[in-house]
RONUFI-881641 format. One line per field, with one value per residue (C-alpha): residue number from 1; x, y, z. Coordinates in steps of 0.1 Angstrom, whole numbers. Last residue first. Example, Ala and Ser with C-alpha at 12.3 -4.5 7.8 and 13.67 -1.06 7.14 Angstrom:
% RONUFI-881641
gulo <- c(2,1) .
px <- c(137,123) .
py <- c(-11,-45) .
pz <- c(71,78) .
% end
This chain:
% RONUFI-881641
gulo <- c(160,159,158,157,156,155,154,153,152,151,150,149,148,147,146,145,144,143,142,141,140,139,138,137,136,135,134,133,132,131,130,129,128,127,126,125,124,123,122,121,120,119,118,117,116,115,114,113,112,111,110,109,108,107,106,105,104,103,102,101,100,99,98,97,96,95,94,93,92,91,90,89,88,87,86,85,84,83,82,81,80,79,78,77,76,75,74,73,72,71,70,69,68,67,66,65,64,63,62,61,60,59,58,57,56,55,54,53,52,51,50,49,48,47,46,45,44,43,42,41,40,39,38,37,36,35,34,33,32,31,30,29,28,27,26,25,24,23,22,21,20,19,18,17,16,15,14,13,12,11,10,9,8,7,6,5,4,3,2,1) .
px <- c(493,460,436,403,382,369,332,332,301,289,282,257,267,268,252,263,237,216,228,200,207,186,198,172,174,139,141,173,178,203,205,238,235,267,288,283,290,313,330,306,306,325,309,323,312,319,323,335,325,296,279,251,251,256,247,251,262,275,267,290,292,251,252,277,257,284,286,277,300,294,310,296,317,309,338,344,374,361,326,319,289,291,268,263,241,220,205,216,201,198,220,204,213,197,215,199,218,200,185,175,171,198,199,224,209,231,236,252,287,288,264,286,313,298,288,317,331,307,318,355,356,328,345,383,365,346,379,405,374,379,415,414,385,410,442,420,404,439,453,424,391,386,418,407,439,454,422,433,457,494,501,518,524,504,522,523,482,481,491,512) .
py <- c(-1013,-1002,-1000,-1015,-988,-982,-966,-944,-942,-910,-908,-881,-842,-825,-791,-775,-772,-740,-724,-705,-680,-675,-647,-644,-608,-603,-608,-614,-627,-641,-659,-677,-680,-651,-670,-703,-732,-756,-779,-787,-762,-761,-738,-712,-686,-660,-627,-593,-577,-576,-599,-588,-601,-573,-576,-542,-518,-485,-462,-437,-464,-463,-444,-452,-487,-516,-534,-563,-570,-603,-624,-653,-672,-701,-721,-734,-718,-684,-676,-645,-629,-599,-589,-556,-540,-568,-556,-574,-572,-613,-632,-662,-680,-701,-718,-738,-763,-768,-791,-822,-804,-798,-779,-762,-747,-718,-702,-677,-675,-643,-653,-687,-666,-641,-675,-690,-655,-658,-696,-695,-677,-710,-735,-722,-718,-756,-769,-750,-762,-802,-799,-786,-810,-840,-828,-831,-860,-873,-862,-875,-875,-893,-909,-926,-947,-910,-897,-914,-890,-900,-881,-908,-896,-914,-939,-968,-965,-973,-1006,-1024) .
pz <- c(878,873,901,908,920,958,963,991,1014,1025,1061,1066,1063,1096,1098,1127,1157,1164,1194,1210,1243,1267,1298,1326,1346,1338,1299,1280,1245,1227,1186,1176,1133,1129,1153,1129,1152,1131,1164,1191,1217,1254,1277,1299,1326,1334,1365,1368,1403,1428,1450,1471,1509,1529,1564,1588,1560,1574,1544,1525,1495,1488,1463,1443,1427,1431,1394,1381,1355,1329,1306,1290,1269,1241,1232,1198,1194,1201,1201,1224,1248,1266,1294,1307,1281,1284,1320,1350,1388,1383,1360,1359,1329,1298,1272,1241,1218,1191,1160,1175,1209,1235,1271,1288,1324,1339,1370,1373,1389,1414,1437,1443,1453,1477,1495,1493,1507,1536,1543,1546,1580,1595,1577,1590,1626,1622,1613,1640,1664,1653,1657,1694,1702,1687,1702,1739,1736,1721,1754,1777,1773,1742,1750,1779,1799,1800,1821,1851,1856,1859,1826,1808,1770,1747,1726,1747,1753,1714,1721,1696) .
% end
């Protein structure tokens, strides 16, 4: 089947093209709807991202080590919690009142509640976790459960 039998006949000779014709025409109109939706979407990505530190989760043989940015923090405003195995850090950045009354041109710092997650091995003791901050940077030191090594089992002959 032709794809020519589909477009609608406009008489022009721009019909036999479809970049310029009709489909030229649908697929310009789609293409700006994108780039407008990418263009509106892409400040509060942006105020998004800012808000999510970002984190580096490292291991050693005996620890799991966290570090995260959390820039114009101090450690009162961050919580940290075990539950479940999952570490969470919590954090609210929070608008100074000052400069409220002002007519803002660009403003591109993030504020609000943000955290993040990670998944633990099972056995973390919430009493062993050490955390520090320094310069907005947020370590934290996990040291691994103790796992006992395979023990093997010795089987007995049974009565019957």
């Amino acid at each position: 089947m032709n794809l020519r039998s589909l477009a609608p006949f406009s008489g022009s000779s721009n019909a036999a093209r479809p970049e310029v014709g009709f489909f030229g025409t649908l697929q310009r109109e789609v293409d700006r709807l994108f780039d407008e939706f990418s263009r509106d979407l892409t400040p509060l990505q942006q105020v998004a991202n800012n808000l999510v530190p970002r984190i580096d989760v490292a291991e050693t043989d005996d620890a799991i080590e966290v570090s995260a940015e959390l820039p114009g923090l101090e450690r009162g405003d961050v919580d940290i919690t075990l539950d479940d195995n999952v570490l969470t850090i919590r954090a609210e950045k929070i608008q100074e009142t000052e400069g409220r009354d002002r007519n803002y041109r660009v403003t591109e710092c993030a504020y609000g509640v943000f955290y993040r997650t990670i998944d633990l091995p099972p056995g973390v003791d919430p009493s062993s976790i050490e955390a520090t901050m320094s310069n907005g940077v947020l370590k934290i030191r996990i040291p691994k459960p103790s796992h006992a090594g395979a023990k093997k089992i010795e089987d007995k002959e049974g009565s019957n």
